[in-house]
MISE-302258 format. One line per 8 residues: number of its first residue (from 1); their letters; for each residue x, y, z of N, C-alpha, C, O. Coordinates in nm, 4 decimals, always signed. Each point is the difference from the previous one (the first is absolute). Layout:
N
NUM) a) X Y Z X Y Z X Y Z X Y Z ~ ... .
END
This chain:
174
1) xxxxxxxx) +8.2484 +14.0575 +5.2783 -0.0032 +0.1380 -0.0452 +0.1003 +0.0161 -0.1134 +0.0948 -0.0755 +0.0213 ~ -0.0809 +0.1383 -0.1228 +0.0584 +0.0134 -0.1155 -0.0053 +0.1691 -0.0259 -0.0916 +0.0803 -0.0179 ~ +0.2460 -0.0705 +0.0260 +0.0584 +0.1303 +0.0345 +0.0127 +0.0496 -0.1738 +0.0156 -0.0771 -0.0947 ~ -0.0242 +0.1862 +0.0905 -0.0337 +0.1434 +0.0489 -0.1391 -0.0271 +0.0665 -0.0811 -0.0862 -0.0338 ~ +0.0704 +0.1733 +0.1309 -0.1781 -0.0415 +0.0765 +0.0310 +0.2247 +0.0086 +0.0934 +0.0784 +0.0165 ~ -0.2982 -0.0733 -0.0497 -0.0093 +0.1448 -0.0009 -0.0853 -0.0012 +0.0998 -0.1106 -0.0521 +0.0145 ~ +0.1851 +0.1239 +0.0594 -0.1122 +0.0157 +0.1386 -0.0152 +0.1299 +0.0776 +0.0714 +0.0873 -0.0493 ~ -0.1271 -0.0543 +0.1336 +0.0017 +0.1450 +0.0660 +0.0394 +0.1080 -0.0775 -0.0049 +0.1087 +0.0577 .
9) xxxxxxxx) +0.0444 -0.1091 -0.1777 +0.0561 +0.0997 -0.0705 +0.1302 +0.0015 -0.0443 +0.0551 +0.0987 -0.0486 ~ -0.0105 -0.1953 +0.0630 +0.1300 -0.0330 -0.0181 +0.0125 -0.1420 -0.0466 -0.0847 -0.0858 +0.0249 ~ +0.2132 +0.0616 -0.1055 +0.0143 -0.1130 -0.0881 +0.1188 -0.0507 +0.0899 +0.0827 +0.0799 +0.0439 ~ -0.0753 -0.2370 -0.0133 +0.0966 -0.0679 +0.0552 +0.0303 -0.1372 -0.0522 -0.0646 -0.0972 -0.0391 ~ +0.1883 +0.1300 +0.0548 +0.0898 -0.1190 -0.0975 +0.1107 -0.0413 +0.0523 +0.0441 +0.0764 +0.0858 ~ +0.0435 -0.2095 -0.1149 +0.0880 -0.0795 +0.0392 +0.1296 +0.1180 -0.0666 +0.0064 +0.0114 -0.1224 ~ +0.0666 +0.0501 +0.1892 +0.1569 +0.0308 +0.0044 +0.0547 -0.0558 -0.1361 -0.0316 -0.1179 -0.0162 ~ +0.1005 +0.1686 -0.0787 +0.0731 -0.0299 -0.0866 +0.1082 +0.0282 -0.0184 +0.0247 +0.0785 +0.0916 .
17) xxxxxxxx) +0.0838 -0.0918 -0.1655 +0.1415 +0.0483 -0.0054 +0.0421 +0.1207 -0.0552 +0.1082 +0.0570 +0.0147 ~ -0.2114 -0.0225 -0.0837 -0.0108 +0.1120 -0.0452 -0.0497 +0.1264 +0.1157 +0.0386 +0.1166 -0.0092 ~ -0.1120 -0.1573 +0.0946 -0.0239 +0.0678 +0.1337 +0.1051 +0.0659 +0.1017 -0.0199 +0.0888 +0.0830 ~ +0.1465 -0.1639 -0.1162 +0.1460 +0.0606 +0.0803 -0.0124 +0.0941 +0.0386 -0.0159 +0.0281 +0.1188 ~ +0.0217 +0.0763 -0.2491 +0.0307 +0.1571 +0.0211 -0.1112 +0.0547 +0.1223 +0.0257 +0.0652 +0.1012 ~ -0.1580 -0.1172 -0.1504 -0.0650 +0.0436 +0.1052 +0.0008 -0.0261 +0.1215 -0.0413 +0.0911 +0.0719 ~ +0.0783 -0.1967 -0.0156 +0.0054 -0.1050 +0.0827 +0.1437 +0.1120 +0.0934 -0.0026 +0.0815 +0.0923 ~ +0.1008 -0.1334 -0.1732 +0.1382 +0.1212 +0.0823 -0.0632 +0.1478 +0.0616 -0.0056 +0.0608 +0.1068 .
25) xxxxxxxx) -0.0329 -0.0481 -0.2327 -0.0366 +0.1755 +0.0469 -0.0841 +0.0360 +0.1011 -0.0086 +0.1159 +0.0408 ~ -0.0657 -0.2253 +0.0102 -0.0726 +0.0149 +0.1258 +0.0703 -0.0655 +0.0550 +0.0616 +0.0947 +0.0489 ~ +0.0139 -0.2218 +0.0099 +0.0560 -0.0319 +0.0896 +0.1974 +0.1019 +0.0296 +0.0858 -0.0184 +0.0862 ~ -0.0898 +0.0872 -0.1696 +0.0982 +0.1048 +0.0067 +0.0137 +0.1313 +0.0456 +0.0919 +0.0591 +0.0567 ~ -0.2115 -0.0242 -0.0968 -0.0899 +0.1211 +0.0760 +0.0413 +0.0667 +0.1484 -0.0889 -0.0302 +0.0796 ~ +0.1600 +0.0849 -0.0358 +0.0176 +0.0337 +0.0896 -0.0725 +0.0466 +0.1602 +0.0490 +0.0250 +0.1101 ~ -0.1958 -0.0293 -0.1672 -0.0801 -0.0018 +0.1340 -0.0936 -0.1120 -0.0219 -0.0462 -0.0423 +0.1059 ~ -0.0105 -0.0401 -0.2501 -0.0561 -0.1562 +0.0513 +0.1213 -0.0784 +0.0560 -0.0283 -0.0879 +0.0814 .
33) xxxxxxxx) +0.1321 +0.1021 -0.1059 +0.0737 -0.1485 +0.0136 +0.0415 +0.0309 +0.1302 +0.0949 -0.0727 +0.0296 ~ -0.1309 +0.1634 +0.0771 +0.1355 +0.0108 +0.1593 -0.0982 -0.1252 +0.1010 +0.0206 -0.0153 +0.1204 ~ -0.1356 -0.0712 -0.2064 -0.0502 -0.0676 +0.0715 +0.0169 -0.1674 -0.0767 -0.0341 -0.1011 +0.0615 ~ +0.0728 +0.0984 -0.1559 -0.0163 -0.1309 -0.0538 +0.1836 -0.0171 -0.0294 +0.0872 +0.0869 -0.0002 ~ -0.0795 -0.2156 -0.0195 +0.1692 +0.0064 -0.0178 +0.0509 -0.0289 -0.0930 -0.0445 -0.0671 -0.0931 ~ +0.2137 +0.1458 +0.1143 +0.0103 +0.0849 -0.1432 +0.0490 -0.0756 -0.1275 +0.0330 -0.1185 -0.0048 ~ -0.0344 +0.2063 -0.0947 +0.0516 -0.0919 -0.1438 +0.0931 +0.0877 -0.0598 -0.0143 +0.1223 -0.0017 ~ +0.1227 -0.1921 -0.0543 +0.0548 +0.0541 -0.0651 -0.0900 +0.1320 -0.1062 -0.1221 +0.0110 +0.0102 .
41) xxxxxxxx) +0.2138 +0.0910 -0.1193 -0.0767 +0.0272 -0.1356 +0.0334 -0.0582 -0.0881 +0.0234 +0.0765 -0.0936 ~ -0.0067 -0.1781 +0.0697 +0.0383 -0.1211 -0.1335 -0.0913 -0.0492 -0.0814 -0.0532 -0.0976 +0.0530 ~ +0.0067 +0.1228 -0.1679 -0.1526 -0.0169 -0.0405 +0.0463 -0.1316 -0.0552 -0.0895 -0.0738 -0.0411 ~ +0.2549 +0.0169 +0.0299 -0.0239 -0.1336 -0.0619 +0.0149 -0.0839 +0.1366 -0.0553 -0.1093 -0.0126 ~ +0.1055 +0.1252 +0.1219 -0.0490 -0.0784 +0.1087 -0.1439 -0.0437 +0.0430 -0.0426 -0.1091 +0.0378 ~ -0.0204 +0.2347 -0.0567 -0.1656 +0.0086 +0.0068 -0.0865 -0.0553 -0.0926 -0.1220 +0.0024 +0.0167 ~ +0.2065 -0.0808 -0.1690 -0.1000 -0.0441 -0.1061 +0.0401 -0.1328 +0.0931 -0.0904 -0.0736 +0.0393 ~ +0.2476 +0.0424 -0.0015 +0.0015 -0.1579 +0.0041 -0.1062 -0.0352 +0.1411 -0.0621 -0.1061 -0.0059 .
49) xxxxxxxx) +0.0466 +0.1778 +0.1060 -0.1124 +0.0520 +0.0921 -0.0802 -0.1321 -0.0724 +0.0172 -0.1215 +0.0093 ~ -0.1156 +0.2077 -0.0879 -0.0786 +0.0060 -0.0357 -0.0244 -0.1711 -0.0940 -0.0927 -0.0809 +0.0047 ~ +0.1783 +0.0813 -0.0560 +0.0396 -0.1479 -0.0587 -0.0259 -0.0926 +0.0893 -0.0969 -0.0704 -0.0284 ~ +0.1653 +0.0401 +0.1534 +0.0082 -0.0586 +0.0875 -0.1358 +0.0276 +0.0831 -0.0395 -0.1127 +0.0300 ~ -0.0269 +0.1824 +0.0078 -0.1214 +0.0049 +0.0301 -0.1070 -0.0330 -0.0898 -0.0863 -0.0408 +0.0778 ~ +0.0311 +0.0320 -0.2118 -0.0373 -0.0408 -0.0889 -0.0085 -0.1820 +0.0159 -0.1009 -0.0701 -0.0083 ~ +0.2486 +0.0259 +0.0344 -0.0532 -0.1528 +0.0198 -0.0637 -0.0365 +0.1554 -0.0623 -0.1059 +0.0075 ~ +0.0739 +0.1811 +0.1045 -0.0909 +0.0153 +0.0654 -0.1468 -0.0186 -0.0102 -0.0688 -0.0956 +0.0358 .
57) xxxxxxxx) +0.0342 +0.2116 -0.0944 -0.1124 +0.0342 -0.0313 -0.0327 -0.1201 -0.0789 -0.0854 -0.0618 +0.0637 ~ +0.1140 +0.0008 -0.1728 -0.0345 -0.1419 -0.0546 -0.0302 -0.1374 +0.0866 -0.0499 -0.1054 -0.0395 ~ +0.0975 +0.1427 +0.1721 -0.0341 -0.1166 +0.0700 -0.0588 +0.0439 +0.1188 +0.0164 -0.0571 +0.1078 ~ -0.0980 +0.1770 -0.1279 -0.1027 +0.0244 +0.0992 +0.0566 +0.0651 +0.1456 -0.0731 +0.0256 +0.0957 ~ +0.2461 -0.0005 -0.1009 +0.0339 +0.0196 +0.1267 -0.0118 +0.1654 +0.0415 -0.0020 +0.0545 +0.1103 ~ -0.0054 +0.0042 -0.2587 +0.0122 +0.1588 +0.0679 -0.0618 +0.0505 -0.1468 +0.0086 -0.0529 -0.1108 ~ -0.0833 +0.1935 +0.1595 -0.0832 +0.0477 -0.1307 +0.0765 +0.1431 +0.0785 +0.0111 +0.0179 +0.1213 ~ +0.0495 +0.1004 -0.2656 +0.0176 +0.1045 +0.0052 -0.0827 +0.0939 -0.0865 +0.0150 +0.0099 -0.1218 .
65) xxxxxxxx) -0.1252 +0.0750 +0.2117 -0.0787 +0.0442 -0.0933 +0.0162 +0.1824 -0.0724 +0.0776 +0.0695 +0.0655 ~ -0.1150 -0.0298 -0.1348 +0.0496 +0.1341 +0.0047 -0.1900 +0.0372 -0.0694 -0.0803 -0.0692 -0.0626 ~ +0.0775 +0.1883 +0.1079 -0.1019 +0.0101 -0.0649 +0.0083 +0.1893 -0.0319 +0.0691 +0.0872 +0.0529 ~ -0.1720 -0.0818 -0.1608 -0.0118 +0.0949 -0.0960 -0.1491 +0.0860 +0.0185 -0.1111 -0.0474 +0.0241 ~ +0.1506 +0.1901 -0.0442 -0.1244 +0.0312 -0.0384 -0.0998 -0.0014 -0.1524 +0.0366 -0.0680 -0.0959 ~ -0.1580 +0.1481 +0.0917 -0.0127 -0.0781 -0.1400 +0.0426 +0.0386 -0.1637 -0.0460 -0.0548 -0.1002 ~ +0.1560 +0.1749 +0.1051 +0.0653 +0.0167 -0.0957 +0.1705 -0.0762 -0.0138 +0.0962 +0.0152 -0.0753 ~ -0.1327 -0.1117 +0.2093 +0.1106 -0.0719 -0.0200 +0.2057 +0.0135 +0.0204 +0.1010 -0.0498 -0.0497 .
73) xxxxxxxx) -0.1394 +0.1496 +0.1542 +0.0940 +0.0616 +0.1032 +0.0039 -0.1208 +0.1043 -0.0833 -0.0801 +0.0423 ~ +0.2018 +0.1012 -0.0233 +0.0195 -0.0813 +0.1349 +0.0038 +0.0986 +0.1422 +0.0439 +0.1117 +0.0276 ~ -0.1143 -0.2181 +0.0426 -0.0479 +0.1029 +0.1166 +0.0788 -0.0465 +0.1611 +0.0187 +0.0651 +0.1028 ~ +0.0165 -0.2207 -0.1449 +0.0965 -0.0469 +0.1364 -0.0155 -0.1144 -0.0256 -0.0527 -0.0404 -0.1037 ~ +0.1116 -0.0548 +0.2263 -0.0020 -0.1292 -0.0284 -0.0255 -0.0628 +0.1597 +0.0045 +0.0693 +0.1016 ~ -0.0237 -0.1721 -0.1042 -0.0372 -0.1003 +0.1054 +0.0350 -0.1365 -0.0296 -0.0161 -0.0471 -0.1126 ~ +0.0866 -0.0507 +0.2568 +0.0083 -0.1186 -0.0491 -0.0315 -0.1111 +0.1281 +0.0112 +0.0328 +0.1181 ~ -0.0542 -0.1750 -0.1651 -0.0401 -0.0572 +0.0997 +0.1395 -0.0997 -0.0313 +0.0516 -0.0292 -0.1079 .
81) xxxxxxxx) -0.0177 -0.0059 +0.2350 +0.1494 -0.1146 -0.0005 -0.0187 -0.0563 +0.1109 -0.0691 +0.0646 +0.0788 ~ +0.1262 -0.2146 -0.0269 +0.0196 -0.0600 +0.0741 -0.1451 -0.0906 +0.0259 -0.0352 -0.0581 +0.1027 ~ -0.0265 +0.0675 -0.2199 -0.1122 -0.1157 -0.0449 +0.0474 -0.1348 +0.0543 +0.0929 -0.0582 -0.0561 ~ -0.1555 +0.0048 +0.1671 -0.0021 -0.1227 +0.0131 -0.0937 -0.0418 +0.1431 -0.0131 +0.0774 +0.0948 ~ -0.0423 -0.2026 -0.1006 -0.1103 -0.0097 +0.0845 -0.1283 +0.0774 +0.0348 -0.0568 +0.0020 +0.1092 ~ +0.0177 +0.0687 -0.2358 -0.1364 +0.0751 +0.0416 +0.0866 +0.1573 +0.0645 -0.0557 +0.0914 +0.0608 ~ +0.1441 -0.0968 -0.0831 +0.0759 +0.1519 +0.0357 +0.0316 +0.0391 -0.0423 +0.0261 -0.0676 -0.0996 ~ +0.0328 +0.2343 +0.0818 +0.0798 +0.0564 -0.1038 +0.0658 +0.1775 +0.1108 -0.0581 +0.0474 +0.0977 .
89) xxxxxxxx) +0.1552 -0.0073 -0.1468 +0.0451 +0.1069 +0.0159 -0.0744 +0.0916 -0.0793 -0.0578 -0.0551 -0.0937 ~ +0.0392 +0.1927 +0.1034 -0.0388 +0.1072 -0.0670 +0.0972 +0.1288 -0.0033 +0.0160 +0.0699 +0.1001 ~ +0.0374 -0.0484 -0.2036 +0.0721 +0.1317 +0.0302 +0.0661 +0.0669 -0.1323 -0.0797 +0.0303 -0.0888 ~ +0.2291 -0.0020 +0.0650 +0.0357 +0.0508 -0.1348 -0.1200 +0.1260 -0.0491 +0.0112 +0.0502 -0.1118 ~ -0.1099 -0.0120 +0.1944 -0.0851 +0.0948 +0.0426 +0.0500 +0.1809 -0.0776 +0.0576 +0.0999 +0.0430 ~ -0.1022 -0.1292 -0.1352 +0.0835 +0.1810 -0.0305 -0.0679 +0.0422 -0.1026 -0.0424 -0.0798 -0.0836 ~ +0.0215 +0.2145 +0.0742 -0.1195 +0.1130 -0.0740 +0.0746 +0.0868 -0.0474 +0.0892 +0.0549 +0.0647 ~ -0.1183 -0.0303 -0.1912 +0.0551 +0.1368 -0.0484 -0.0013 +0.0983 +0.0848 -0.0804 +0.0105 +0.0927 .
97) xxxxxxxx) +0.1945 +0.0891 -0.1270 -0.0220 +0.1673 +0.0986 -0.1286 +0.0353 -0.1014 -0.0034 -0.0422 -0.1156 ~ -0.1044 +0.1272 +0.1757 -0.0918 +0.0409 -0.0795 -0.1002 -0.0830 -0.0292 -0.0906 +0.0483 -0.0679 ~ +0.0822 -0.1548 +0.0990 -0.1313 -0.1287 -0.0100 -0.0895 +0.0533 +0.1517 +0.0558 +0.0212 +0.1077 ~ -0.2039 -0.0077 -0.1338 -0.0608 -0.0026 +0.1341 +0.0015 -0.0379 +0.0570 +0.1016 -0.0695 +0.0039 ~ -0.1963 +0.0524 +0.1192 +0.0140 -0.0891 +0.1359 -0.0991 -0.1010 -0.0358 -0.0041 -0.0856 +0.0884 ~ -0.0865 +0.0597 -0.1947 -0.0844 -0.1024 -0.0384 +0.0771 -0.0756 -0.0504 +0.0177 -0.1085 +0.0554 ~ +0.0605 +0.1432 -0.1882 +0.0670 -0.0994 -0.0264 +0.0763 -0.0649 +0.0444 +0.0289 -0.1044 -0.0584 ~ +0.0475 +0.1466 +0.2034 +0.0181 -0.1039 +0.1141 -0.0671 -0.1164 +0.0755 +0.0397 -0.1090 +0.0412 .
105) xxxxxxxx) -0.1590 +0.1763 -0.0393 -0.1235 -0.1016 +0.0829 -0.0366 -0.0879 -0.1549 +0.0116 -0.1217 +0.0142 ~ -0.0497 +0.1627 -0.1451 +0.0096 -0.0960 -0.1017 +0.0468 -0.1155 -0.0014 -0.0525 -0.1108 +0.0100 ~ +0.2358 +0.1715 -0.0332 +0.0425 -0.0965 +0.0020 +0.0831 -0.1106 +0.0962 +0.1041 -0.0625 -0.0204 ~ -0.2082 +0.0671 +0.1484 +0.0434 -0.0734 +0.1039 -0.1777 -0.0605 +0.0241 -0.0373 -0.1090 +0.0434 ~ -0.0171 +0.1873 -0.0746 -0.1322 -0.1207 -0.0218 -0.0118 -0.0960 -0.1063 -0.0830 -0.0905 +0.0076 ~ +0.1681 +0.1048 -0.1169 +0.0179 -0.0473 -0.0938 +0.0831 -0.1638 +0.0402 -0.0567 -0.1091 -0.0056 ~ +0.2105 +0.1341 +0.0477 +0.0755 -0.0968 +0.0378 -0.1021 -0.1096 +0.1237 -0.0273 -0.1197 -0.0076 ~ +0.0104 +0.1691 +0.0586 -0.0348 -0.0573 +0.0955 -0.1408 -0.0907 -0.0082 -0.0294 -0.1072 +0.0529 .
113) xxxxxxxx) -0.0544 +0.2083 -0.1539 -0.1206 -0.1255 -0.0366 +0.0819 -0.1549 -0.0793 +0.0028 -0.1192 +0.0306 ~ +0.0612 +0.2104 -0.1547 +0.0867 -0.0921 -0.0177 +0.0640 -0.0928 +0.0649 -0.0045 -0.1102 -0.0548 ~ +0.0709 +0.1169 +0.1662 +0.0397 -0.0855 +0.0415 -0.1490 -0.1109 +0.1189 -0.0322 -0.1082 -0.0493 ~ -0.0128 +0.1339 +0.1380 -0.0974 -0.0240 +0.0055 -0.0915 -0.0734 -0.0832 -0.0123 -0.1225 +0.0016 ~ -0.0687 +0.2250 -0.0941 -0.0889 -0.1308 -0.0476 +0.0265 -0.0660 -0.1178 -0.0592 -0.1018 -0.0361 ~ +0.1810 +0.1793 -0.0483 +0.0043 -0.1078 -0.1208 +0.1236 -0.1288 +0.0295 -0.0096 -0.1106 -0.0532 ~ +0.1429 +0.1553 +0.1623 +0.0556 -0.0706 +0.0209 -0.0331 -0.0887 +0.1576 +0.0660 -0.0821 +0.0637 ~ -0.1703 +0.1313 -0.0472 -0.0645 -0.1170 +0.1497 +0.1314 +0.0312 +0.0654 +0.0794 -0.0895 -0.0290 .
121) xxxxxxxx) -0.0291 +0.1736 +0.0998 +0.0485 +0.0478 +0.0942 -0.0318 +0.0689 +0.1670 -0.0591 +0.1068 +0.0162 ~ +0.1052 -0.1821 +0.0824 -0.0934 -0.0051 +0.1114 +0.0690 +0.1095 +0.1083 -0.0686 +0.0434 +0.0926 ~ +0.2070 -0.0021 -0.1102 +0.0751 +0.1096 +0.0666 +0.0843 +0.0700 -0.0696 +0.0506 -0.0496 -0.1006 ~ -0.0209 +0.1740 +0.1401 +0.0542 +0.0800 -0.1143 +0.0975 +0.0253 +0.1424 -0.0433 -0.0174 +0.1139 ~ +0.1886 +0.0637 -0.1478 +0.0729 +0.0576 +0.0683 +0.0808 +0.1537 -0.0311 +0.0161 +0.0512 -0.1108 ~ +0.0116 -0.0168 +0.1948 +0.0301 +0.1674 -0.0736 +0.1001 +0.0404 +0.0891 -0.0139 -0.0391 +0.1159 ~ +0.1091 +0.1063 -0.1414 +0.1451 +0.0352 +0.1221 +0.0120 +0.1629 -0.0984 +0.0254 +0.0064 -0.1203 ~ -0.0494 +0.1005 +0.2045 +0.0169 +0.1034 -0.0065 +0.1013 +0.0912 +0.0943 +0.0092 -0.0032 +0.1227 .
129) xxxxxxxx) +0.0536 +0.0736 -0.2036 +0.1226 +0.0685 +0.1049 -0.0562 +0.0824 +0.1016 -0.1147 +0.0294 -0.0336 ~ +0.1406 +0.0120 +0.1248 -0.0523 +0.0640 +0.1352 -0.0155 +0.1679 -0.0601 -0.1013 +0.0697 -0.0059 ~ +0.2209 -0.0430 -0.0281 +0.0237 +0.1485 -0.0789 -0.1582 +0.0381 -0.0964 -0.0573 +0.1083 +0.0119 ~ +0.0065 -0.2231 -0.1060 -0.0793 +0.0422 -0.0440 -0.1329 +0.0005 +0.0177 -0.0815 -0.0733 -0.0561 ~ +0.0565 +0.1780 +0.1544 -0.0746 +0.0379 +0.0930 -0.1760 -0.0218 -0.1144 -0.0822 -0.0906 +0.0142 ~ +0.0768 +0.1846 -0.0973 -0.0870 -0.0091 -0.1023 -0.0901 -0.1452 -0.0262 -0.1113 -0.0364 +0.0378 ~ +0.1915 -0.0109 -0.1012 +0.0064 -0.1487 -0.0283 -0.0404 -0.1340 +0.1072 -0.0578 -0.1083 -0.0090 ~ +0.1129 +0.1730 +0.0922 +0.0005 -0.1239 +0.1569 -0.1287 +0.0313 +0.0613 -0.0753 -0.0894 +0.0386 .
137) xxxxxxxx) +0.0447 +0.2270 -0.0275 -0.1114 +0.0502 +0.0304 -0.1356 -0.0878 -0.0514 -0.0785 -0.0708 +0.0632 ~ +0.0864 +0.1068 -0.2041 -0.1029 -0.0534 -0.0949 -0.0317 -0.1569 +0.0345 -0.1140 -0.0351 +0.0305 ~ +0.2214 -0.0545 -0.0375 +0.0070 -0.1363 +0.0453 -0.0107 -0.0304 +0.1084 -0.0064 -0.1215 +0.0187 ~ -0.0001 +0.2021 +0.0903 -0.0447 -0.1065 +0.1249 -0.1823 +0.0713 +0.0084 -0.0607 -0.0345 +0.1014 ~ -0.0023 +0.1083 -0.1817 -0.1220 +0.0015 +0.0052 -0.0484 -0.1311 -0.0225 -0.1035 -0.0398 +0.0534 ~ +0.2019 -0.0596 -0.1620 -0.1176 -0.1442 -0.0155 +0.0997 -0.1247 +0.0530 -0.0349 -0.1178 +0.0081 ~ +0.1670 +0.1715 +0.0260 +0.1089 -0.1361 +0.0339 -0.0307 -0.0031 +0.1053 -0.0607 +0.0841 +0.0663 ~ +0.1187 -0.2296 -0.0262 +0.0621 -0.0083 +0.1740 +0.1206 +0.0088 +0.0094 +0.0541 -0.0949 -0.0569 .
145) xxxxxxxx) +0.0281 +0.1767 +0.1102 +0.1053 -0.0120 +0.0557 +0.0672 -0.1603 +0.0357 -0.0769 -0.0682 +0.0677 ~ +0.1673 +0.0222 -0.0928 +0.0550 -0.1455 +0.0426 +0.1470 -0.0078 +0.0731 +0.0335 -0.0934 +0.0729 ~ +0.0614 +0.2249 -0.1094 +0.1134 -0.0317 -0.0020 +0.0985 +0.2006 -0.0293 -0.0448 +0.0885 -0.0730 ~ +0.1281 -0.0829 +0.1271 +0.0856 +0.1530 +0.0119 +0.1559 -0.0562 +0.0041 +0.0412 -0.1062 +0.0466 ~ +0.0115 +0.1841 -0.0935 +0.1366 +0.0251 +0.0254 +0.0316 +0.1480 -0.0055 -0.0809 +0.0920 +0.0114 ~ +0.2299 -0.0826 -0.0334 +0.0303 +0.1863 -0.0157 -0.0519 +0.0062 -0.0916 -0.1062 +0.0612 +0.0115 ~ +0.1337 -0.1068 -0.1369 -0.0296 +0.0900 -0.1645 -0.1966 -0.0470 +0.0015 -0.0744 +0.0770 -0.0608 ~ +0.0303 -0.1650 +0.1112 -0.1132 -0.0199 -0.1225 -0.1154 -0.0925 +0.1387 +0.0238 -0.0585 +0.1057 .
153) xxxxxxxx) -0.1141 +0.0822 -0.1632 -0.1236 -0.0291 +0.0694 -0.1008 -0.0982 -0.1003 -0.0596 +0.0455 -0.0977 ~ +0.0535 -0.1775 +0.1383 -0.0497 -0.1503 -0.0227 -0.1425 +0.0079 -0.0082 -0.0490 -0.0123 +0.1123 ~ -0.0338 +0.0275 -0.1997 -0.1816 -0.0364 +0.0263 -0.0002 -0.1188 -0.0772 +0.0903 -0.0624 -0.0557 ~ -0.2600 +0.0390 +0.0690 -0.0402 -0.0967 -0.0883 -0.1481 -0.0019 -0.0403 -0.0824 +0.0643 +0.0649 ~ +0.0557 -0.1217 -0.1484 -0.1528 +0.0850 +0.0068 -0.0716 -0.1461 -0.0923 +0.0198 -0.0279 -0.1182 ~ -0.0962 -0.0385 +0.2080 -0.0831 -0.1292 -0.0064 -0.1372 +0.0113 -0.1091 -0.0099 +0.0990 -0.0725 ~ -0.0475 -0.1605 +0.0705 -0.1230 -0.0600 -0.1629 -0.0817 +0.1020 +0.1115 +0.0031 +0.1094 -0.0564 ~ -0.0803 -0.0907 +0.1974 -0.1131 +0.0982 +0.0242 +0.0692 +0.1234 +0.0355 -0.0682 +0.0978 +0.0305 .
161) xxxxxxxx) +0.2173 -0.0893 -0.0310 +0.0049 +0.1412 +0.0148 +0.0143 +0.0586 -0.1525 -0.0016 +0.1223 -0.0135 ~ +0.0162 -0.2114 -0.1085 -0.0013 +0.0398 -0.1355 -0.1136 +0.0549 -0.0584 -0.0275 +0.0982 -0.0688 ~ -0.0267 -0.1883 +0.1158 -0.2163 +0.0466 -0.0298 -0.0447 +0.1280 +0.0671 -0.0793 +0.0736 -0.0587 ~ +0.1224 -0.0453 +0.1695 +0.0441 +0.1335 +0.0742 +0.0437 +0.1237 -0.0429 -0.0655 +0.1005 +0.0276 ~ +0.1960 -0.0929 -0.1093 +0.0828 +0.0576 -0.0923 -0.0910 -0.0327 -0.1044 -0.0588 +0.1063 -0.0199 ~ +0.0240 -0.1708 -0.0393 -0.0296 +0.0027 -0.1191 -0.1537 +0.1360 -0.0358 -0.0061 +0.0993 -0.0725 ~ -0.0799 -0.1571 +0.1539 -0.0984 +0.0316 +0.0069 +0.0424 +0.2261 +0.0619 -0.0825 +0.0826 -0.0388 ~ +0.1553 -0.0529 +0.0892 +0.0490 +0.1300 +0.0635 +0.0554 +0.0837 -0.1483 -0.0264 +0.1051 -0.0583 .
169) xxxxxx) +0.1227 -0.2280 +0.0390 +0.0423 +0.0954 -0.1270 -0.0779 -0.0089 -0.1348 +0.0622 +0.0498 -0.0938 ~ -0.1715 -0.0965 +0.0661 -0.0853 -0.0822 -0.0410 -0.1038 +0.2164 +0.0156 +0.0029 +0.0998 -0.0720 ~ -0.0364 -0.1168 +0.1356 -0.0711 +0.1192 +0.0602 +0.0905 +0.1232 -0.0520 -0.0417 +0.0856 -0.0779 ~ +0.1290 -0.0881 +0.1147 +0.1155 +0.1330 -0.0375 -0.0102 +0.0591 -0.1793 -0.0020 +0.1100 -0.0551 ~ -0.0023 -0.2476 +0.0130 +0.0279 +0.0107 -0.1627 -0.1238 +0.0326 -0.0912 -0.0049 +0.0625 -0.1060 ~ -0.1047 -0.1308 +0.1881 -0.1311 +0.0035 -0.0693 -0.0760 +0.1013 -0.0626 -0.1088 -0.0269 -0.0508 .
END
């Protein structure tokens, strides 16, 4: 696949350094971030971030995607990490205030085909905080549960429960 990719209505692309500002301002945000963990506001900590994830991404271990609507706004971002053996993490999960509830389901049908069928990926893993009721909700419609502690709740979601998901949100968007 060869990024920018235009899909569902929205344009998605590999994270750049130039992306910081945006990147902070949602993970700074005071009601996305009481679920993901925290970052400084240092936009030059957040380019070297970004540096250092970049050679990542060159060796296939982690893709940070952000994607746009089609005048070319940024609308949130998503990232897959901990690529290895046909597996990957899913999360870094965050939407503009003011982006719909499609462009949520977008761009998580988006990552996830991605990961799936262009990177032949056979389990996806996902750890969501308990607090975010919304969110956790949404994900155990297609995860399995694997694993709990206090802060955060463990799924995982396999190649026929993807075709599953895929095909649901697949329906939603159409």
């Amino acid at each position: 696949m060869q990024f920018p990719v235009h899909q569902y209505g929205l344009i998605f692309r590999l994270v750049e350094e130039s992306d910081a500002r945006f990147i902070l301002d949602l993970r700074t945000d005071k009601k996305l971030s009481q679920y993901i963990s925290p970052v400084e506001d240092d936009l030059d900590a957040q380019v070297e971030w970004i540096k250092r994830y970049k050679e990542r991404e060159k060796k296939g271990e982690e893709y940070y995607v952000l994607y746009e609507d089609e005048q070319h706004q940024p609308q949130g971002l998503v990232r897959l990490y901990n690529i290895k053996d046909k597996t990957f993490t899913s999360g870094s999960w965050l939407i503009r205030p003011g982006s719909d509830e499609l462009t949520a389901i977008k761009s998580d049908l988006f990552i996830i085909c991605f990961a799936f069928e262009e990177l032949k990926m056979e389990e996806c893993f996902i750890d969501v905080r308990k607090e975010n009721k919304k969110t956790l909700k949404y994900h155990k419609r297609f995860l399995t549960e694997i694993n709990e502690d206090e802060l955060s709740v463990y799924m995982v979601l396999n190649r026929a429960g993807y075709q599953r998901k895929k095909e649901f949100l697949m329906s939603i968007i159409a």
